[in-house]
Every structure is written in structure tokens, then in C-alpha cells.
C-alpha positions in Angstrom: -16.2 17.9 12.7 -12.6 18.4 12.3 -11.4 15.1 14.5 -13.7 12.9 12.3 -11.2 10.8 9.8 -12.6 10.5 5.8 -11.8 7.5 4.2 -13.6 4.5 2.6 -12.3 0.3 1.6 -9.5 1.1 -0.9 -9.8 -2.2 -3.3 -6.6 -2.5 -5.3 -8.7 -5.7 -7.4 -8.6 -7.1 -9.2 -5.2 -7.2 -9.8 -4.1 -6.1 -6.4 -2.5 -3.2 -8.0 -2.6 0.2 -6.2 -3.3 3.5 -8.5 -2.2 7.0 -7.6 -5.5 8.5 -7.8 -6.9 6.0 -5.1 -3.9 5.5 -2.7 -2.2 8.7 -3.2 -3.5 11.8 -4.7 -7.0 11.4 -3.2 -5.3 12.1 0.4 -2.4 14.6 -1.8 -5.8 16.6 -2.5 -7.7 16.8 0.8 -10.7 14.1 -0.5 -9.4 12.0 2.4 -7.2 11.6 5.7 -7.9 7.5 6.1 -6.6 5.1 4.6 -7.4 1.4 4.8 -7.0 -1.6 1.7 -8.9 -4.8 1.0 -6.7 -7.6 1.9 -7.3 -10.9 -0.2 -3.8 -11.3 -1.3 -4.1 -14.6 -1.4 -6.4 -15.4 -3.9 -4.5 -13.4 -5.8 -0.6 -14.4 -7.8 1.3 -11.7 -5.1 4.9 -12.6 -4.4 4.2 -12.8 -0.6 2.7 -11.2 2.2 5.5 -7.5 1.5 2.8 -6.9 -1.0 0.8 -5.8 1.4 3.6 -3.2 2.9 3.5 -1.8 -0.7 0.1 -0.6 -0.3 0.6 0.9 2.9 3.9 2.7 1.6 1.2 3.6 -1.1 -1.2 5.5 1.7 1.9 6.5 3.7 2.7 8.4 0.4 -0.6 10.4 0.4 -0.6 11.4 3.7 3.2 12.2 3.9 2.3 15.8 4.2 -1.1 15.3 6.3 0.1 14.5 9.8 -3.2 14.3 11.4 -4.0 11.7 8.7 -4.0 7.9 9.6 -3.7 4.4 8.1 -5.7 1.3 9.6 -4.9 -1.7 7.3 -6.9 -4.7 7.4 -4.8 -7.4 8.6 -7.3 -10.7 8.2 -6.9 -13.9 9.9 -9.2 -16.0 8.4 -8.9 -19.4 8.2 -9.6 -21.1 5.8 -8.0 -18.9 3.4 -4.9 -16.8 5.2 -1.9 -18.8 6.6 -0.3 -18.0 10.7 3.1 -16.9 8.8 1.2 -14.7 6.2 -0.8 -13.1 8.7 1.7 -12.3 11.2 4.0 -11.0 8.6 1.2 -9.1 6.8 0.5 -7.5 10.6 4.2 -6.4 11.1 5.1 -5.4 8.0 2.0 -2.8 8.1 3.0 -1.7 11.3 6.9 -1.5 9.9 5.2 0.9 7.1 4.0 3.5 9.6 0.5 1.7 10.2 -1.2 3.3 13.7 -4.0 0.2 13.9 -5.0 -2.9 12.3 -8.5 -4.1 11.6 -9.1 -7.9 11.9 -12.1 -7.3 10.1 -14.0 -10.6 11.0 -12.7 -13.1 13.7 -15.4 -14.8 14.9 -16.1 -18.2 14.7 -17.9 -20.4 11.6 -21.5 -20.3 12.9 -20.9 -16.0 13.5 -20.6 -15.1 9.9 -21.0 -16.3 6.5 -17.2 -15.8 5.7 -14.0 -14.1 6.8 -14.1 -16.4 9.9 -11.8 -17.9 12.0 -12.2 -21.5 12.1 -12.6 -22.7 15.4 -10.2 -25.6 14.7 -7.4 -23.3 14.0 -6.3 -22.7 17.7 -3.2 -21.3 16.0 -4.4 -18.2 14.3 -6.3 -17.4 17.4 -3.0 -17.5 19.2 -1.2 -15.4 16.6 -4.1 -12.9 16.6 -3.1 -12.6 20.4 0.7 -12.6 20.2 0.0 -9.6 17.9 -2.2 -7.7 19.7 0.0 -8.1 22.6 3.4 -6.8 20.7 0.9 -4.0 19.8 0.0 -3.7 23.6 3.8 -3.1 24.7 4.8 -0.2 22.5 1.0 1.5 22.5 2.0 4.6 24.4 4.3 5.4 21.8 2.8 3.9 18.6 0.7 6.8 18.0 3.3 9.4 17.9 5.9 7.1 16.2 6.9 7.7 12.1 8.9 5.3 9.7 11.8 5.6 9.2 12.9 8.0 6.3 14.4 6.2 3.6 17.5 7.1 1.2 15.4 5.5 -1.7 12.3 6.9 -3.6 10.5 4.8 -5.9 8.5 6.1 -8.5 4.7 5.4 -9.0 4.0 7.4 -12.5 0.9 8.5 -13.1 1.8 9.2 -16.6 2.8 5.3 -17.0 -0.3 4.6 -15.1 -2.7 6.1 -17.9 -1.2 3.9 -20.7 -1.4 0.8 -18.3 -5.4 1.4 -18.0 -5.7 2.9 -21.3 -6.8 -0.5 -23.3 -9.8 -0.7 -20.7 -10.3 2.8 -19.8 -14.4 3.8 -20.9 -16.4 7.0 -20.6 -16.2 9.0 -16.9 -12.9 7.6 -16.4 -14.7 4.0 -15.7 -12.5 0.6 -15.7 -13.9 -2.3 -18.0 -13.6 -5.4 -15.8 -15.7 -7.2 -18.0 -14.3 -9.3 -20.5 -11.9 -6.9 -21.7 -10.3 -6.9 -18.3 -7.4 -8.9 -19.7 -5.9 -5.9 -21.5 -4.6 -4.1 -18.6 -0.8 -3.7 -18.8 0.8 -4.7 -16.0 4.3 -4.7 -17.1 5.3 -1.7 -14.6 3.4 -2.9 -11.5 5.3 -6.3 -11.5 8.1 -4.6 -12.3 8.0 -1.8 -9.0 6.6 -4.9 -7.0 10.1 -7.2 -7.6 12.3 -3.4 -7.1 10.0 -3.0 -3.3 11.1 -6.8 -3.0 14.4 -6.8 -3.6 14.9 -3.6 -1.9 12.9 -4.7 1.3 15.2 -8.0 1.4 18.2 -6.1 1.3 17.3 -3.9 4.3 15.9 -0.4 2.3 12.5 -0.3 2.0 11.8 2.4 -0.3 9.5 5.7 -0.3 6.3 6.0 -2.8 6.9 9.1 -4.9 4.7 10.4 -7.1 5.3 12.9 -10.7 4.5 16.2 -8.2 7.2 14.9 -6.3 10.3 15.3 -8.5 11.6 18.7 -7.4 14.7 20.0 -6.2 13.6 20.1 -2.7 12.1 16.3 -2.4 14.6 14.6 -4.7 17.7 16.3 -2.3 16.2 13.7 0.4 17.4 11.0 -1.7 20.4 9.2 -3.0 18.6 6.7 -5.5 15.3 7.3 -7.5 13.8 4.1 -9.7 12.1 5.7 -12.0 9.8 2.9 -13.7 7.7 2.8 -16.5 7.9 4.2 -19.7 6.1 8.0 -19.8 7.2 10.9 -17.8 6.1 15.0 -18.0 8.7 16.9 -20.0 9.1 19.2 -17.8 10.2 17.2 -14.8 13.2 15.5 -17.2 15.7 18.5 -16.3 14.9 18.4 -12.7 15.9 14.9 -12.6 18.8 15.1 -14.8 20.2 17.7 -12.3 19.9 16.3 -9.5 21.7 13.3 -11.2 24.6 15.3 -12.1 24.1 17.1 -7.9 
């Protein structure tokens, strides 16, 4: 029915690197209205837990238009593996990024699963996973109903960009090679919109996702700085920007 929310586990591995087909067109086009990520950031070489933000700014982007849409990140505790500060700034910065619910995923103890446990040495993450869920507890009558805060500052995810970055690995049917040749995606522009989010996020302005479709007249009046990275754009979106530059 019409209440039931669509959505599947968004993986942005193995590079931790969220596309705009997966995080943001997907929801853009209707295939979708719930959007949760896979959240090993760890094992992965991130530059610390505001990563995780990024991809919810990602989802936030899709379903910027889709009120009835939601976002339930995975926030995971486990220990061995995530660290008290990393998960209780991973749990925050979701909720900072318009996040409605978080999903612990797996917090039982060592004999309950065969991973994604807590261990049940770690008093501490079982008292962060309760200091969290009762900050959640204090502003739940309003959580549903609340939005982020809009922001003077859109960051560009190109799609255009994004084709050359996969191109080197890209098969038939659109399919990834993450066998051996999984080496030759470029990941010049991701790193790149990761240290701007950064940066940004540090200085207080934590930016909007936008996307190519984005750059009209009406969205780009909402802004006073766009970052446009990479290095491919549509033609005929180059005048639109320019004017709003001179605006």
C-alpha cells in the first residue's frame, strides 16, 4: 500500500563512495522513498566519522522533493571494530543531516551472532548506545516533523564527472568490475567533494547535495555559493550557471 516505505542496503563499497543513481536519482525518479547505507567506514581510509553525514546529505538530496520519504541510517556499535567517539558522532551527525531513525543493526552480545556484536567487555558502547537513544527519547515528539536546516551552500555531485570516474571499469548492462580491475576507478573528485563537505562542516556550513537537474534559475536563487567539482558538465546548463554568477 501507499504507507509501505521502498528501499533496500545502499552499499557505497568498496570505496565508500556514494553515486547519484543509487543515493539520489533512484528516490529523484519514484524507484524508492527509503533510504538507509552500509556503514563499515572504518575498514575503510575515510577522514572521520562526517563521512557518514555525506551519505545521508546524499539521501537527503533524493528525497528533497518526496516529503513522505524517510532515511534510517545504520549507526553500528560494534565492538571490536567501531570506536564510542566514532559511533556517537556517526549517530548525531546522521540525525544533524535530517535522519528520522537509526538502525543499530546488531547489538547483541558475542555468543548472539557471528559478527556485528557488541562485546560484552565493552560496557562503554553499551552505555553510549543508551545516552543516544535517550537524546533521541527527549526530542521524539518533534523528531518526526523536524527538517535540516536549509543551507546557503550547494555542492555539486555530477553525474557527468561521475561516468568518466567509472568509465575504466564500467562492463556491459552498466555492471562495475570489482575484480582485478577495480583499481582503475578515478577517485580524484570524490576525495576532492569529501575534504570541500569537511572543511565546510568544520567551519559551521554544512552544505546541500545537488545534482546536474538541479542547476536552474529557480534552485540555484536558494544559494549564494555553488562548488561545482569535477571535470564534465551538460552544455546546456553552462549559461544558467554563468547567470546566476553574474545575478
Amino acid at each position: 500500500g501507499e504507507d509501505v516505505l521502498t528501499g533496500a542496503n545502499y552499499s557505497g563499497y568498496p570505496f565508500y563512495t556514494p553515486s547519484t543513481t543509487m543515493y539520489v536519482k533512484w528516490f529523484r525518479d519514484g524507484a524508492a522513498d527509503f533510504g538507509r547505507d552500509s556503514e563499515y567506514f572504518w575498514q575503510l581510509g575515510q577522514v572521520t566519522p562526517m563521512i557518514n553525514g555525506l551519505f545521508s546529505a546524499y539521501f537527503r538530496a533524493g528525497l528533497r522533493h518526496k516529503p513522505e520519504g524517510r532515511v534510517i541510517q545504520y549507526t553500528m556499535p560494534h565492538s571490536p571494530g567501531n570506536t564510542d567517539a566514532s559511533f556517537r558522532r556517526t549517530a548525531f551527525t546522521h540525525l544533524a543531516h535530517g535522519v528520522k531513525m537509526l538502525d543499530y543493526f546488531g547489538m547483541g552480545m558475542n555468543e548472539t551472532f557471528t559478527e556485528n556484536y557488541v562485546d560484552h567487555r565493552d560496557f562503554d558502547r553499551f552505555i553510549a548506545i543508551r545516552d543516544i537513544n535517550h537524546a533521541m527519547g527527549l526530542v521524539d515528539d518533534v523528531l518526526e516533523e523536524s527538517r535540516a536546516f536549509a543551507s546557503p551552500v550547494a555542492l555539486l555531485a555530477s553525474e557527468s564527472t561521475e561516468r568518466w570516474d567509472w568509465s575504466r571499469i564500467a562492463t556491459d548492462f552498466a555492471g562495475h568490475n570489482y575484480g582485478d580491475g577495480f583499481r582503475g576507478t578515478r577517485l580524484s573528485y570524490h576525495q576532492e567533494r569529501v575534504g570541500i563537505y569537511t572543511a565546510l562542516s568544520f567551519a559551521g556550513i554544512s552544505p546541500d547535495i545537488v545534482i546536474e537537474r538541479d542547476l536552474t534559475a529557480d534552485v540555484l536563487k536558494q544559494y549564494k555559493v555553488l562548488y561545482v567539482v569535477g571535470d564534465s558538465l551538460p552544455a546546456e546548463v553552462v549559461p544558467t550557471i554563468e547567470q546566476w554568477v553574474r545575478d
